[in-house]
PDB file of N, CA, C and O in Angstrom:
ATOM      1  N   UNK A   1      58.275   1.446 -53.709  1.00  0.00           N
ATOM      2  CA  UNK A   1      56.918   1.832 -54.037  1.00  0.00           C
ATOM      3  C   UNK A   1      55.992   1.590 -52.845  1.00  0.00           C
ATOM      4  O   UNK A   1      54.986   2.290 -52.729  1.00  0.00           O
ATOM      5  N   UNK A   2      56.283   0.618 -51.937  1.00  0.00           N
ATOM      6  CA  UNK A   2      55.128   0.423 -51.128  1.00  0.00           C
ATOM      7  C   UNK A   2      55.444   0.976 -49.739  1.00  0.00           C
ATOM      8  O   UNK A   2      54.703   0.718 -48.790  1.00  0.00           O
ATOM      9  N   UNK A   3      56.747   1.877 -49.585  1.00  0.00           N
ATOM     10  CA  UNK A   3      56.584   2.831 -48.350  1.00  0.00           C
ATOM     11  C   UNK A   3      56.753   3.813 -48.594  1.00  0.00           C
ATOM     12  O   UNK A   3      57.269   4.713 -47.931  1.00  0.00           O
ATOM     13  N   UNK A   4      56.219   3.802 -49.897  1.00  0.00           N
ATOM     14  CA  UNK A   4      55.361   5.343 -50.057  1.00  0.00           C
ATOM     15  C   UNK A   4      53.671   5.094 -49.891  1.00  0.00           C
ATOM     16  O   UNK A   4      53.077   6.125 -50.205  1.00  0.00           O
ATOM     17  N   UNK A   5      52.999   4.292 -49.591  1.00  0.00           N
ATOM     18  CA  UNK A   5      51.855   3.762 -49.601  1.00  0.00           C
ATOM     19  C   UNK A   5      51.211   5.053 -47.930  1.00  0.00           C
ATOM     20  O   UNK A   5      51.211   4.756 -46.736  1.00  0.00           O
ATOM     21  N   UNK A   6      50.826   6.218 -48.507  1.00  0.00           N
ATOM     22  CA  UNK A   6      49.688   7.104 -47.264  1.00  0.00           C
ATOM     23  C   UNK A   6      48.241   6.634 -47.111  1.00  0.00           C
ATOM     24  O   UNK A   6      47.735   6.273 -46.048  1.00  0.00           O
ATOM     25  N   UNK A   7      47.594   6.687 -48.391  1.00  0.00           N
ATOM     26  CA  UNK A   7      45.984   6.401 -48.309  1.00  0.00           C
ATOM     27  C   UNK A   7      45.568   4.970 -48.695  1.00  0.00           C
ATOM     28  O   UNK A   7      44.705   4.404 -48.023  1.00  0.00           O
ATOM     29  N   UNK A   8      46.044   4.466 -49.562  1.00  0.00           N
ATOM     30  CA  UNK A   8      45.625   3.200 -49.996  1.00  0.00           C
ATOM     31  C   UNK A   8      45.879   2.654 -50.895  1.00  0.00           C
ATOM     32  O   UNK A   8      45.719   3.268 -51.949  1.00  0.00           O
ATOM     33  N   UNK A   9      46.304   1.505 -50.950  1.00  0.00           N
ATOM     34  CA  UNK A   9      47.202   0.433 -51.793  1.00  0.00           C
ATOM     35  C   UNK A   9      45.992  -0.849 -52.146  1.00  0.00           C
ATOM     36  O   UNK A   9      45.310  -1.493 -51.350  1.00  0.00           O
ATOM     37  N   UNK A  10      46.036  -0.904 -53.392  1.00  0.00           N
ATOM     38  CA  UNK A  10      45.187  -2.504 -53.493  1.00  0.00           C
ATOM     39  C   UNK A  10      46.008  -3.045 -54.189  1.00  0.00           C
ATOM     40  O   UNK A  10      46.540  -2.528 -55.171  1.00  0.00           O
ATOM     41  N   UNK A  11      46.321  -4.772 -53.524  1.00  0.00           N
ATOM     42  CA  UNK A  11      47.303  -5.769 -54.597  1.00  0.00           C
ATOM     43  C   UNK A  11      46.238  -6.792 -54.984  1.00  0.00           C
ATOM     44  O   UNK A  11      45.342  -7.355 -54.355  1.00  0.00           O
ATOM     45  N   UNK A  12      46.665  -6.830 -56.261  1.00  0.00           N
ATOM     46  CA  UNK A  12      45.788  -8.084 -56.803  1.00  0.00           C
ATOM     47  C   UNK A  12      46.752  -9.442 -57.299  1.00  0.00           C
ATOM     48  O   UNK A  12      47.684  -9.448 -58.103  1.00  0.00           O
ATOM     49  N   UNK A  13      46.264 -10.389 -56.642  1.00  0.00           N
ATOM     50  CA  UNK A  13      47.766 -11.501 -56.766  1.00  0.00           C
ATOM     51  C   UNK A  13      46.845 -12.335 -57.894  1.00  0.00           C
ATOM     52  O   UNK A  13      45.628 -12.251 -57.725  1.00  0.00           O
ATOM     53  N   UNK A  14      47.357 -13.197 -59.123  1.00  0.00           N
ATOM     54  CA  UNK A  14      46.716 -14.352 -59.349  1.00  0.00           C
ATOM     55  C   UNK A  14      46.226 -15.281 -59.368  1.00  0.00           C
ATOM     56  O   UNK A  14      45.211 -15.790 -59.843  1.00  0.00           O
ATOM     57  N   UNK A  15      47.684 -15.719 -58.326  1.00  0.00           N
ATOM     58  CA  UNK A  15      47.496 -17.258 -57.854  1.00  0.00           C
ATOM     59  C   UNK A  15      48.389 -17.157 -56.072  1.00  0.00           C
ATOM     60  O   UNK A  15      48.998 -16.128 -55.782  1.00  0.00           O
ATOM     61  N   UNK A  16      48.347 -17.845 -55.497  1.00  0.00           N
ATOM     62  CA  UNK A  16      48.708 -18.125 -53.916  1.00  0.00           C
ATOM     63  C   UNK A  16      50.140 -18.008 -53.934  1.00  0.00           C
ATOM     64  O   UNK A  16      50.767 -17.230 -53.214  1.00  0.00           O
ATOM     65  N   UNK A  17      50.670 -18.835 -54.812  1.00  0.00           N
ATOM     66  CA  UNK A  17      52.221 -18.606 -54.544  1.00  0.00           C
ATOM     67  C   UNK A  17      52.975 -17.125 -54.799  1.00  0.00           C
ATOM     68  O   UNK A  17      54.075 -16.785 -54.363  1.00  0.00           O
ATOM     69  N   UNK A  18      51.903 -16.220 -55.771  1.00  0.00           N
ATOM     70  CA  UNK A  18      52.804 -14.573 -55.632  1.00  0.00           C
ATOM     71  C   UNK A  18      52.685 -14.129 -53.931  1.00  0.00           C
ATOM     72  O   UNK A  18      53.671 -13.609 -53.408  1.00  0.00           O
ATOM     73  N   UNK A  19      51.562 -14.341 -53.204  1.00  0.00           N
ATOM     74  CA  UNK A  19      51.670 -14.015 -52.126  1.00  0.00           C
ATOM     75  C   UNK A  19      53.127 -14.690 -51.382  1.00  0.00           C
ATOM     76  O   UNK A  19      53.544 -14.042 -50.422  1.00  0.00           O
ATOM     77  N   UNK A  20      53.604 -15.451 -51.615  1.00  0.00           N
ATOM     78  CA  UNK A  20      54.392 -15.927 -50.972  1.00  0.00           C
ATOM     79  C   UNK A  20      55.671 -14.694 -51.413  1.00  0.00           C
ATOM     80  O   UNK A  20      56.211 -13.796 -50.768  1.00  0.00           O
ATOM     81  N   UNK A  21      55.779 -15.092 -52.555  1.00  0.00           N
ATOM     82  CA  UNK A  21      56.727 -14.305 -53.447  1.00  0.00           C
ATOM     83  C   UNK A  21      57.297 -12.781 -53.037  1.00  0.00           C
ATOM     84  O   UNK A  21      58.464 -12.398 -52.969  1.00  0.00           O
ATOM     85  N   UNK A  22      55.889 -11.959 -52.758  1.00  0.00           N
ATOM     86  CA  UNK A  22      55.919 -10.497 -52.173  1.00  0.00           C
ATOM     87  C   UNK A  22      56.105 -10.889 -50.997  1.00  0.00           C
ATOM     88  O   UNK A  22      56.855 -10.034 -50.526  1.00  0.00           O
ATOM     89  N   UNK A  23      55.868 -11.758 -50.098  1.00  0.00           N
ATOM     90  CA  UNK A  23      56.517 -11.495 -48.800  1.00  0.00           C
ATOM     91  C   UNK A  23      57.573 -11.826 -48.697  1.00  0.00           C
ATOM     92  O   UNK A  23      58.234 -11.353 -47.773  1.00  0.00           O
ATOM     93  N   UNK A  24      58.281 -12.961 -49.783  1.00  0.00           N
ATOM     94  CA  UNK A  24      60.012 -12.738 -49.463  1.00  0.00           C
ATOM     95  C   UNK A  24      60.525 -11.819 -49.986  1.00  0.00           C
ATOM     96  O   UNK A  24      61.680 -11.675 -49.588  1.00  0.00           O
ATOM     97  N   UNK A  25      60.089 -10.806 -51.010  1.00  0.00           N
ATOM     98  CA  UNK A  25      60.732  -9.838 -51.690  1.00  0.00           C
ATOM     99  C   UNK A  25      60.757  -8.809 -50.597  1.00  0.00           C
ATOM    100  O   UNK A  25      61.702  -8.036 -50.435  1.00  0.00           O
ATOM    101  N   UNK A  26      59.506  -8.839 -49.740  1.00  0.00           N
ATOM    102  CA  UNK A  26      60.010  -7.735 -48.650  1.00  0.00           C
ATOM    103  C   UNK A  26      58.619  -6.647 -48.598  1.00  0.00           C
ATOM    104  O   UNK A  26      58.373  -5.865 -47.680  1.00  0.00           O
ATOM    105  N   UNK A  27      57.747  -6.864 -49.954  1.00  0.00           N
ATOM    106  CA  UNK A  27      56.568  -5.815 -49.968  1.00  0.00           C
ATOM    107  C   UNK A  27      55.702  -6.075 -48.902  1.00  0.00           C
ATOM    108  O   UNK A  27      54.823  -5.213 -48.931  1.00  0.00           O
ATOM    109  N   UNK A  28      55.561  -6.710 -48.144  1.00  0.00           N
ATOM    110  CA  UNK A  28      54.988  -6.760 -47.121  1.00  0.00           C
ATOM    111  C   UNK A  28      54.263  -6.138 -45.533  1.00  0.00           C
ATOM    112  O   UNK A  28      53.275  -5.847 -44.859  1.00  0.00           O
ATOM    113  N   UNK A  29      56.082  -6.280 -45.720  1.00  0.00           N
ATOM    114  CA  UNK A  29      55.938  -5.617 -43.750  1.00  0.00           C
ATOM    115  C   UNK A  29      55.762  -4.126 -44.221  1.00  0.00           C
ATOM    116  O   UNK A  29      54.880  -3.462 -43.677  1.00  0.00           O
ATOM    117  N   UNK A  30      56.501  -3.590 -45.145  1.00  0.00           N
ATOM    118  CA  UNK A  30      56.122  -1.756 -45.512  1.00  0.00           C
ATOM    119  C   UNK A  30      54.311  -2.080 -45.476  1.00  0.00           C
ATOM    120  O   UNK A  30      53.847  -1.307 -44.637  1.00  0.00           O
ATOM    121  N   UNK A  31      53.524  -2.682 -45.908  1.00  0.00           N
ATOM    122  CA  UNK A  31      52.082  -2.192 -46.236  1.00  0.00           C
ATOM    123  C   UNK A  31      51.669  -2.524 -44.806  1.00  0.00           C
ATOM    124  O   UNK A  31      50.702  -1.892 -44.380  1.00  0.00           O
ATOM    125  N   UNK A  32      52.198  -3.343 -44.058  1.00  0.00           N
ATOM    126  CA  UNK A  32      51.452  -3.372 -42.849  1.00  0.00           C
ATOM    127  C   UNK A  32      51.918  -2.541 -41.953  1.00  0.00           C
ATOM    128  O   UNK A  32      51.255  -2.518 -40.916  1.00  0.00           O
ATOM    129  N   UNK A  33      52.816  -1.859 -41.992  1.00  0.00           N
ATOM    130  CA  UNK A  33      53.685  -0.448 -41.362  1.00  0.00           C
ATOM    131  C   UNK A  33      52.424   0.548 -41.789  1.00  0.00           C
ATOM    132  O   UNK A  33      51.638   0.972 -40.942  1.00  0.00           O
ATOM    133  N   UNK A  34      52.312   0.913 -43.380  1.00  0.00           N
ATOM    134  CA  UNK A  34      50.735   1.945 -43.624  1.00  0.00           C
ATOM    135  C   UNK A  34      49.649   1.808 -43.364  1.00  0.00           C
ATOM    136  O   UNK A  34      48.840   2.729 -43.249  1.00  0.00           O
ATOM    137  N   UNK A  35      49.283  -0.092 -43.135  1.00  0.00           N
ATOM    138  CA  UNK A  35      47.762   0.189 -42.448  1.00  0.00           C
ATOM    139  C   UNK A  35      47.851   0.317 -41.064  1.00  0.00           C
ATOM    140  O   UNK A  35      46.875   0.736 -40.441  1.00  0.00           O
ATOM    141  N   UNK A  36      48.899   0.012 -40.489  1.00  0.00           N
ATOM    142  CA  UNK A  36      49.054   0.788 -38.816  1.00  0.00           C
ATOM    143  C   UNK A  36      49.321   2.097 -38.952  1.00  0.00           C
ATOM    144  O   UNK A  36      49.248   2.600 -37.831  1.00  0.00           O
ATOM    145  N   UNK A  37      49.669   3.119 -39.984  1.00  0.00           N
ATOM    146  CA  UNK A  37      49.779   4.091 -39.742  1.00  0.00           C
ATOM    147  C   UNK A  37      48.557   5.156 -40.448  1.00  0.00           C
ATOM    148  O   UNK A  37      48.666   6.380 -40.527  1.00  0.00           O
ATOM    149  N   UNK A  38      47.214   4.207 -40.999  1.00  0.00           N
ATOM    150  CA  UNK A  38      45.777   4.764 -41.229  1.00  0.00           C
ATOM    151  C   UNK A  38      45.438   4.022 -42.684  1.00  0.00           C
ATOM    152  O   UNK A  38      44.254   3.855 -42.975  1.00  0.00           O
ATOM    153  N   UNK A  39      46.710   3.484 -43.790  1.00  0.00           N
ATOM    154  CA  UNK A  39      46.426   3.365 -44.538  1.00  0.00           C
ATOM    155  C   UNK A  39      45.112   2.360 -45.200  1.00  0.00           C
ATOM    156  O   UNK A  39      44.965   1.500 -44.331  1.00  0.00           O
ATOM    157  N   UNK A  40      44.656   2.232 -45.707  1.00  0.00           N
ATOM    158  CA  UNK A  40      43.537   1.187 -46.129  1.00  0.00           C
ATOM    159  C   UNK A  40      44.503   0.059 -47.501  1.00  0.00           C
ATOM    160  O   UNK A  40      44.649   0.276 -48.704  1.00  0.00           O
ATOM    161  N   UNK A  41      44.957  -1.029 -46.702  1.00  0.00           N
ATOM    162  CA  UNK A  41      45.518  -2.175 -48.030  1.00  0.00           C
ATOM    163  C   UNK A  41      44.705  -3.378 -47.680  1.00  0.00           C
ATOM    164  O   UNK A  41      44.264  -3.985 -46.704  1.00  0.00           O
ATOM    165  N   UNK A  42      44.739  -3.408 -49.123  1.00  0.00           N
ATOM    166  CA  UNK A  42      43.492  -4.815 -49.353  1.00  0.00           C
ATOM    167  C   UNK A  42      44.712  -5.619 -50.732  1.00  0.00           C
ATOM    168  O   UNK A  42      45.274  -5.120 -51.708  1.00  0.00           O
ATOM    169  N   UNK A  43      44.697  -6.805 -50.247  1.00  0.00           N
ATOM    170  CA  UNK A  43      45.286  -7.984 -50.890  1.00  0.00           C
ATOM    171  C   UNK A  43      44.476  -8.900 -50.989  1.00  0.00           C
ATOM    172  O   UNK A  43      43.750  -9.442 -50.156  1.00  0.00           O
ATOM    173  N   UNK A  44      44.646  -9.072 -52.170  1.00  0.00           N
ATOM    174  CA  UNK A  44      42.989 -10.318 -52.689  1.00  0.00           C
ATOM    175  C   UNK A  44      43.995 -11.038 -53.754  1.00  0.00           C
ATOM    176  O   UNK A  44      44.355 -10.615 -54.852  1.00  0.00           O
ATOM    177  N   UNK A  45      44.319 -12.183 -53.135  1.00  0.00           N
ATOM    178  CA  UNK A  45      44.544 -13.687 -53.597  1.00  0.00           C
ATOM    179  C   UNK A  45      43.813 -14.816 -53.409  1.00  0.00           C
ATOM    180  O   UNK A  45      42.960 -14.560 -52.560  1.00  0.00           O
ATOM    181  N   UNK A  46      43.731 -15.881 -53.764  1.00  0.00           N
ATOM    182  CA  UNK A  46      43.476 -17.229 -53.535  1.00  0.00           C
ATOM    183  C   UNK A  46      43.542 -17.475 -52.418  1.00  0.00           C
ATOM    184  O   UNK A  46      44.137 -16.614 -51.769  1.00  0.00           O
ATOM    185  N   UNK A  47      43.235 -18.181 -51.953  1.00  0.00           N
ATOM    186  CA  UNK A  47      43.722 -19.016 -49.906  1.00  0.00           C
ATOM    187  C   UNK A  47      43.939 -19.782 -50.427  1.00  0.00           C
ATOM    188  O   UNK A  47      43.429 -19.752 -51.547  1.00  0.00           O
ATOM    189  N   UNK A  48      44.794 -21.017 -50.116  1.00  0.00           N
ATOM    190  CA  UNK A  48      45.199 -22.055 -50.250  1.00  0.00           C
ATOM    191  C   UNK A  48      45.528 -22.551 -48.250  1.00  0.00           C
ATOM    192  O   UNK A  48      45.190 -21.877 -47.277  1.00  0.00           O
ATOM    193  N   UNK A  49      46.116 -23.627 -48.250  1.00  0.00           N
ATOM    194  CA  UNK A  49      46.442 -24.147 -47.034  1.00  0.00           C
ATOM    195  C   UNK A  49      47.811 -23.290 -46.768  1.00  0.00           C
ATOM    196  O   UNK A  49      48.015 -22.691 -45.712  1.00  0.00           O
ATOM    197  N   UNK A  50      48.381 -23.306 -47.458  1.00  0.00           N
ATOM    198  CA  UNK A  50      49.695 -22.978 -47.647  1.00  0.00           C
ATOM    199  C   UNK A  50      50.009 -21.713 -46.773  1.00  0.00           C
ATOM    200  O   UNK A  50      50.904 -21.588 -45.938  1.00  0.00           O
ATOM    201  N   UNK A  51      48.871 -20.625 -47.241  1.00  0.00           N
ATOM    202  CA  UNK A  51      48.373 -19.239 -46.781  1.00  0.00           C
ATOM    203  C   UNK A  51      47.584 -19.080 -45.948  1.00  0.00           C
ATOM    204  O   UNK A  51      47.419 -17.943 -45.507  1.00  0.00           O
ATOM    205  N   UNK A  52      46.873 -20.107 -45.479  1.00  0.00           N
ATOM    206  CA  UNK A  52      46.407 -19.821 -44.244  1.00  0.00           C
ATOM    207  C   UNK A  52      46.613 -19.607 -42.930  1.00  0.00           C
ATOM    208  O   UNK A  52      45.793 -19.210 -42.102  1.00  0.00           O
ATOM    209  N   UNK A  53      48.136 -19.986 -42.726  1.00  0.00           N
ATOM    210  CA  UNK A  53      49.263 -19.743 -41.838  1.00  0.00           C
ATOM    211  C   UNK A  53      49.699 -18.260 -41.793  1.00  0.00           C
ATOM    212  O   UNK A  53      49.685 -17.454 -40.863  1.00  0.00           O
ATOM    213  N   UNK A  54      50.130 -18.133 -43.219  1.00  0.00           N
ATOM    214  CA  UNK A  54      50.806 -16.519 -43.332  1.00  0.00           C
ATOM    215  C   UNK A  54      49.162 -15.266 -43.480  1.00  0.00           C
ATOM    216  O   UNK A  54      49.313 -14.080 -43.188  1.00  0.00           O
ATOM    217  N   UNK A  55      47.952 -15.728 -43.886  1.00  0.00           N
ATOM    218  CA  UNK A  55      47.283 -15.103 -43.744  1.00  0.00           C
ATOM    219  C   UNK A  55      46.786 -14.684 -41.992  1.00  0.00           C
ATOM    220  O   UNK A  55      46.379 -13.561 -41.697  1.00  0.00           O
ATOM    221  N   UNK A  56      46.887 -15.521 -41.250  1.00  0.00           N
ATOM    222  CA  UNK A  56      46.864 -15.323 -39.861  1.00  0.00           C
ATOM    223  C   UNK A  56      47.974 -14.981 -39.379  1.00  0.00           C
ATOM    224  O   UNK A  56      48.235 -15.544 -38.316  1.00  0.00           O
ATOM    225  N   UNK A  57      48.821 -14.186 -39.801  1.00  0.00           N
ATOM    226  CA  UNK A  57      49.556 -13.494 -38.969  1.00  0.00           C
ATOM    227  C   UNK A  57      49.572 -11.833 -39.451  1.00  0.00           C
ATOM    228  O   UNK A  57      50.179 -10.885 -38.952  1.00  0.00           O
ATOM    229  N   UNK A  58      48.579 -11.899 -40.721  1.00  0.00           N
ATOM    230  CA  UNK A  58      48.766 -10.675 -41.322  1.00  0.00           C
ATOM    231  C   UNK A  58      47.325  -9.807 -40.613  1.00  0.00           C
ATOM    232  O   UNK A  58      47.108  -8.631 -40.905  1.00  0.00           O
TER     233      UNK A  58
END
């Protein structure tokens, strides 16, 4: 589902640890492949400490 992502993808996480979750499942690197290739993705979770590591690399 998410490298089919052309115009725009919004994820809405609950809590900090799904972010973790989708990036070991792999949904990840595909959405940042579509916003380098024009797409508009917006991921709105929690920050925690935890994510502030993996949020700076995204």
């Amino acid at each position: 589902m998410t490298q089919s992502v052309t115009r725009e993808a919004l994820i809405l996480l609950p809590y900090d640890k799904a972010f973790v979750r989708i990036d070991r499942l792999g949904i990840v690197d595909p959405l940042l492949k579509a916003s380098e290739n024009g797409a508009t993705v917006k991921i709105i979770c929690p920050l925690t400490g935890e994510l502030k590591d993996s949020g700076e690399n995204i």
